[in-house]
C-alpha positions in Angstrom: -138.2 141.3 -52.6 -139.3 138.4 -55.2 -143.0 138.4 -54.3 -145.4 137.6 -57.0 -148.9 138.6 -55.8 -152.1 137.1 -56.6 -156.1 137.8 -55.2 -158.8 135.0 -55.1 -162.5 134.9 -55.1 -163.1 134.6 -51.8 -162.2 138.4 -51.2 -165.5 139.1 -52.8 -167.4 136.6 -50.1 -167.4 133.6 -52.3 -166.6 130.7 -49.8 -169.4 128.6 -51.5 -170.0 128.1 -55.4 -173.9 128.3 -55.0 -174.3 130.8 -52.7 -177.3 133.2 -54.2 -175.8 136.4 -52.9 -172.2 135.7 -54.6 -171.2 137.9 -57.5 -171.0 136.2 -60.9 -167.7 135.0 -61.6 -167.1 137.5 -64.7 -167.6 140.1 -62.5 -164.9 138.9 -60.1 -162.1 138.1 -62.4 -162.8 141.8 -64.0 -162.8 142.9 -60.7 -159.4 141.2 -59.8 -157.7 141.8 -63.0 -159.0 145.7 -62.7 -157.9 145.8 -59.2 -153.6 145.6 -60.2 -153.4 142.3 -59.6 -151.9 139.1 -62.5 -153.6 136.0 -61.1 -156.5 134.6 -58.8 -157.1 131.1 -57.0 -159.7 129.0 -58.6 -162.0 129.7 -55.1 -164.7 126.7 -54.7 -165.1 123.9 -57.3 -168.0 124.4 -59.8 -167.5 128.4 -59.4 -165.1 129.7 -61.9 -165.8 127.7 -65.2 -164.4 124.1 -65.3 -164.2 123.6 -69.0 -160.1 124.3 -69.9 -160.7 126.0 -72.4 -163.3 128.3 -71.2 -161.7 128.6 -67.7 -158.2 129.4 -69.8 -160.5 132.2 -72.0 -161.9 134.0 -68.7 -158.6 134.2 -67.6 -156.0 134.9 -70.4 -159.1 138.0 -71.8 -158.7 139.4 -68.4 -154.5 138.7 -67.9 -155.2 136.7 -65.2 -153.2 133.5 -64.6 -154.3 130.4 -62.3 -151.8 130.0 -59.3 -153.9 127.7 -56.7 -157.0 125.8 -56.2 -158.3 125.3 -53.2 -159.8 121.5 -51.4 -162.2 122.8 -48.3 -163.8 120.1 -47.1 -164.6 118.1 -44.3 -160.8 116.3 -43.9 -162.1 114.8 -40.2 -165.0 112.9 -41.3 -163.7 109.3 -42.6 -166.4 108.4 -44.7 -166.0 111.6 -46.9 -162.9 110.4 -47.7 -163.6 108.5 -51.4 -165.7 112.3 -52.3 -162.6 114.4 -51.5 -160.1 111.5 -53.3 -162.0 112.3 -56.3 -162.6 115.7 -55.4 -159.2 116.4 -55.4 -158.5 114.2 -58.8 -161.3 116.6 -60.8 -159.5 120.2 -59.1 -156.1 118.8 -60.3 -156.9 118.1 -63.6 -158.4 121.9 -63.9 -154.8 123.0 -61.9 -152.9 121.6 -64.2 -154.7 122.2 -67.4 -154.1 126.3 -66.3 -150.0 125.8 -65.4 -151.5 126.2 -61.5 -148.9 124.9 -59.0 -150.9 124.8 -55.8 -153.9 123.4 -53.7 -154.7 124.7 -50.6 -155.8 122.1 -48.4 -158.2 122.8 -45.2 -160.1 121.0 -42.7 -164.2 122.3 -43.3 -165.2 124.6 -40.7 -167.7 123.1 -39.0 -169.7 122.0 -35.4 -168.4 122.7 -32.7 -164.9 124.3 -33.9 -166.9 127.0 -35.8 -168.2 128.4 -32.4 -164.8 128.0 -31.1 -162.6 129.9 -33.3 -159.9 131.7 -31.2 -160.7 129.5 -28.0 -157.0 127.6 -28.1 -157.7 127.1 -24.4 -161.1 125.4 -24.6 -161.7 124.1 -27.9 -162.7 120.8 -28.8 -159.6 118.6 -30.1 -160.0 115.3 -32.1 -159.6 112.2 -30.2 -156.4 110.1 -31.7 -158.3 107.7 -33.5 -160.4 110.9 -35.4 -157.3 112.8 -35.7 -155.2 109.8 -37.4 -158.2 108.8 -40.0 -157.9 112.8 -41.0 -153.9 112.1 -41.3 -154.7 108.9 -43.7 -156.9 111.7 -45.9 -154.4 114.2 -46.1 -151.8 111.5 -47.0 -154.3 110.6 -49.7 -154.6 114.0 -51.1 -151.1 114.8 -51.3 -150.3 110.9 -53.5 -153.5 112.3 -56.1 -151.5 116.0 -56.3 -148.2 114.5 -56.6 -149.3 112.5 -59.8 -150.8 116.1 -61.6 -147.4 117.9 -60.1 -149.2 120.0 -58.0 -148.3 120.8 -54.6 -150.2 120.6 -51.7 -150.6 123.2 -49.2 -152.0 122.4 -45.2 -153.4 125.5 -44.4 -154.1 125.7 -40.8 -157.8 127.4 -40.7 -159.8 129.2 -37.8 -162.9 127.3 -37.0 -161.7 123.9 -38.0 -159.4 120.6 -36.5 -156.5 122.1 -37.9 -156.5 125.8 -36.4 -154.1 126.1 -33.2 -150.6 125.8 -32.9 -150.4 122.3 -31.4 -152.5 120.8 -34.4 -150.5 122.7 -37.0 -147.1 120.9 -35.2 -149.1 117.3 -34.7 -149.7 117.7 -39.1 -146.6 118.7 -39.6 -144.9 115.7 -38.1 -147.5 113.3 -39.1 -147.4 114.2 -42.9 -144.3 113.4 -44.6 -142.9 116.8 -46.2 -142.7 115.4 -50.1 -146.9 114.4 -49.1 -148.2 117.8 -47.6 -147.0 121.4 -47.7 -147.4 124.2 -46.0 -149.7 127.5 -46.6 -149.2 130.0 -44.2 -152.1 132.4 -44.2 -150.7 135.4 -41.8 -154.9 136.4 -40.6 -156.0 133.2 -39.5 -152.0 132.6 -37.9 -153.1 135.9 -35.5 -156.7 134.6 -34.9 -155.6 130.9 -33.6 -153.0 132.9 -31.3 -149.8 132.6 -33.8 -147.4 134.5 -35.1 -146.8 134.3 -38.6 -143.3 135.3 -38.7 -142.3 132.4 -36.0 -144.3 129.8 -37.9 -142.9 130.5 -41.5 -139.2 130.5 -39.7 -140.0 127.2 -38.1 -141.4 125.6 -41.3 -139.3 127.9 -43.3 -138.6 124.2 -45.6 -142.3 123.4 -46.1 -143.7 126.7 -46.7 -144.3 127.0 -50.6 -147.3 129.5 -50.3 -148.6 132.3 -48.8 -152.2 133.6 -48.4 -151.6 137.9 -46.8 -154.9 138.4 -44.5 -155.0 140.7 -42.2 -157.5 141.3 -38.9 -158.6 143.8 -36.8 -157.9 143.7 -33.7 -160.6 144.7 -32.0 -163.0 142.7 -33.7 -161.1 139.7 -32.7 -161.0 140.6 -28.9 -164.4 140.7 -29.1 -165.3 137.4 -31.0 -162.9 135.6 -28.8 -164.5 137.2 -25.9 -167.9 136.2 -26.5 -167.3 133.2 -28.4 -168.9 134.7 -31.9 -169.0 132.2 -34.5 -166.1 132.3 -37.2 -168.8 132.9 -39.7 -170.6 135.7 -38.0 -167.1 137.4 -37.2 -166.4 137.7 -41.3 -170.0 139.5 -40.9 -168.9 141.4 -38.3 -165.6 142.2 -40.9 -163.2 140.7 -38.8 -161.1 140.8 -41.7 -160.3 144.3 -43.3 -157.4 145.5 -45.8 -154.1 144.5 -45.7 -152.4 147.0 -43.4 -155.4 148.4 -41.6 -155.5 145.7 -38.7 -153.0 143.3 -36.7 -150.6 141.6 -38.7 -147.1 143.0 -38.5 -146.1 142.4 -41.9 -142.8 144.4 -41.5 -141.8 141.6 -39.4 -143.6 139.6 -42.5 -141.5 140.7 -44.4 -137.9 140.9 -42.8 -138.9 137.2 -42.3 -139.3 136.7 -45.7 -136.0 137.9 -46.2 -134.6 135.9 -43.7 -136.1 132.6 -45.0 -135.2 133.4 -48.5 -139.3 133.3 -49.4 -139.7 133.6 -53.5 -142.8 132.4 -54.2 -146.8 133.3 -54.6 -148.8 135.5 -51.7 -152.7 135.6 -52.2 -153.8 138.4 -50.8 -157.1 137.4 -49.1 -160.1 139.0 -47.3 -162.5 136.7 -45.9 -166.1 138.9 -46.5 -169.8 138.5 -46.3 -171.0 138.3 -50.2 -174.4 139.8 -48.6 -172.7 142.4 -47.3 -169.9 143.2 -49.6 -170.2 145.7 -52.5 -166.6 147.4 -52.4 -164.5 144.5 -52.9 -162.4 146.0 -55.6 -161.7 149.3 -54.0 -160.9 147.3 -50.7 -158.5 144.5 -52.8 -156.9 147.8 -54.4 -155.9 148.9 -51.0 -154.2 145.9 -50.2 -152.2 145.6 -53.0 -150.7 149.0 -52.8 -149.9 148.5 -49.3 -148.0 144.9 -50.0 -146.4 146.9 -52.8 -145.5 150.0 -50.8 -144.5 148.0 -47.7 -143.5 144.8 -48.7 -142.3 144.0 -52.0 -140.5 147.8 -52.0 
């Protein structure tokens, strides 16, 4: 299979660019680079250097290329809207200063959805008037990447608007495909109740991107369960090594197949920078077992 497979920072915890318990950023991409892999996501603005030609340095010492950036922020809050237009103009300009085709685009986990990760049943939904001021954002984003040539990616996210099933549809049809495409991320498709292999085959023409996460099982009966907090569940390492949780990527990948996929998979593990001192040895394991299993 045509799989080209990249890491990002957020495998080492760093979900925020300045959060005192992340790594520095020289020890990440030495990490990644040292862990098999040829390119990383640019992880939160301000993180990585922004300078080109420093950023371009970091990476092309370590062989690393630049595949995807990634826009977290608060999508449902209107008056955040001009921040993340410009937002989005400043990570576009570093995308396509590296050759990076991709942005990942996701709704900011936040209050009340971050204590309601998993509940599909009972979670708080967006009225229409909240849910169509988001739409006009991400319609907005996807005009600023079209003029840099990049392409945005919706990636439906646990502990956000944009998590379940009948919100990743409602996106779908309200964004017109040349505005917004689609990143399926196979973890966060098994913690909102999905399965990845249906949703790739039913947006099989929007899905330019991949993000390989895996989840135990367990853990996510038991957040579920007792309503745990998305944040506290990456704590209690509801996300582990590709292969060593719930995700049937066999199916993944006879999917892939069947769609005709060719593109980028970040291999992702959602940690606890606190917490986290075996990143490398954990990101090793997952690409051996995409290459054993997948791309074999």
């Amino acid at each position: 299979m045509e799989l080209k497979i990249a890491n990002a920072p957020c495998s080492w915890g760093i979900e925020f660019a300045d959060n005192p318990a992340n790594p520095t950023w020289q020890t990440v991409l030495n990490e990644i680079s040292g862990a098999g892999y040829g390119a990383t996501e640019l992880g939160p603005l301000g993180y990585l250097p922004t300078d080109k030609d420093v950023l371009n340095n970091a990476l092309t010492s370590r062989s690393l290329g630049l595949i995807a950036g990634t826009l977290f922020v608060y999508l449902h809050r209107p008056e955040e809207r001009e921040a993340i237009f410009e937002k989005t103009h400043v990570t576009c300009q570093i995308l396509k200063g590296q050759g990076a085709k991709y942005l990942v685009v996701i709704d900011h986990v936040s209050s009340p959805r971050t204590d309601q990760a998993g509940q599909v049943e009972t979670a708080t939904r967006l009225t229409d008037a909240q849910w169509e001021e988001m739409m006009q954002t991400l319609r907005g984003v996807g005009e600023i990447c079209a003029q840099y040539d990049v392409i945005p990616t919706l990636h439906a996210h646990a502990g956000t608007f944009i998590e379940y099933r009948d919100e990743l549809d409602k996106a779908m049809r309200d964004l017109p495909p040349e505005l917004m495409s689609l990143c399926v991320d196979t973890g966060h498709c098994v913690y909102a109740g999905m399965d990845p292999s249906e949703v790739l085959t039913t947006y099989k023409d929007r899905v330019k991107y991949l993000h390989f996460k895996d989840i135990n099982a367990n853990v996510l009966a038991d957040s579920v369960a007792s309503g745990t907090d998305f944040y506290t569940a990456i704590g209690n390492n509801i996300f582990c090594p590709l292969g060593q949780g719930c995700v049937d990527f066999e199916e993944v990948k006879q999917t892939l197949i069947d769609i005709d996929f060719k593109g980028w998979v970040t291999v992702e593990q959602d940690t606890d920078p606190a917490a986290k001192s075996d990143a490398k040895t954990d990101a090793e394991k997952s690409r051996m077992f995409i290459e054993k299993t997948v791309i074999a």
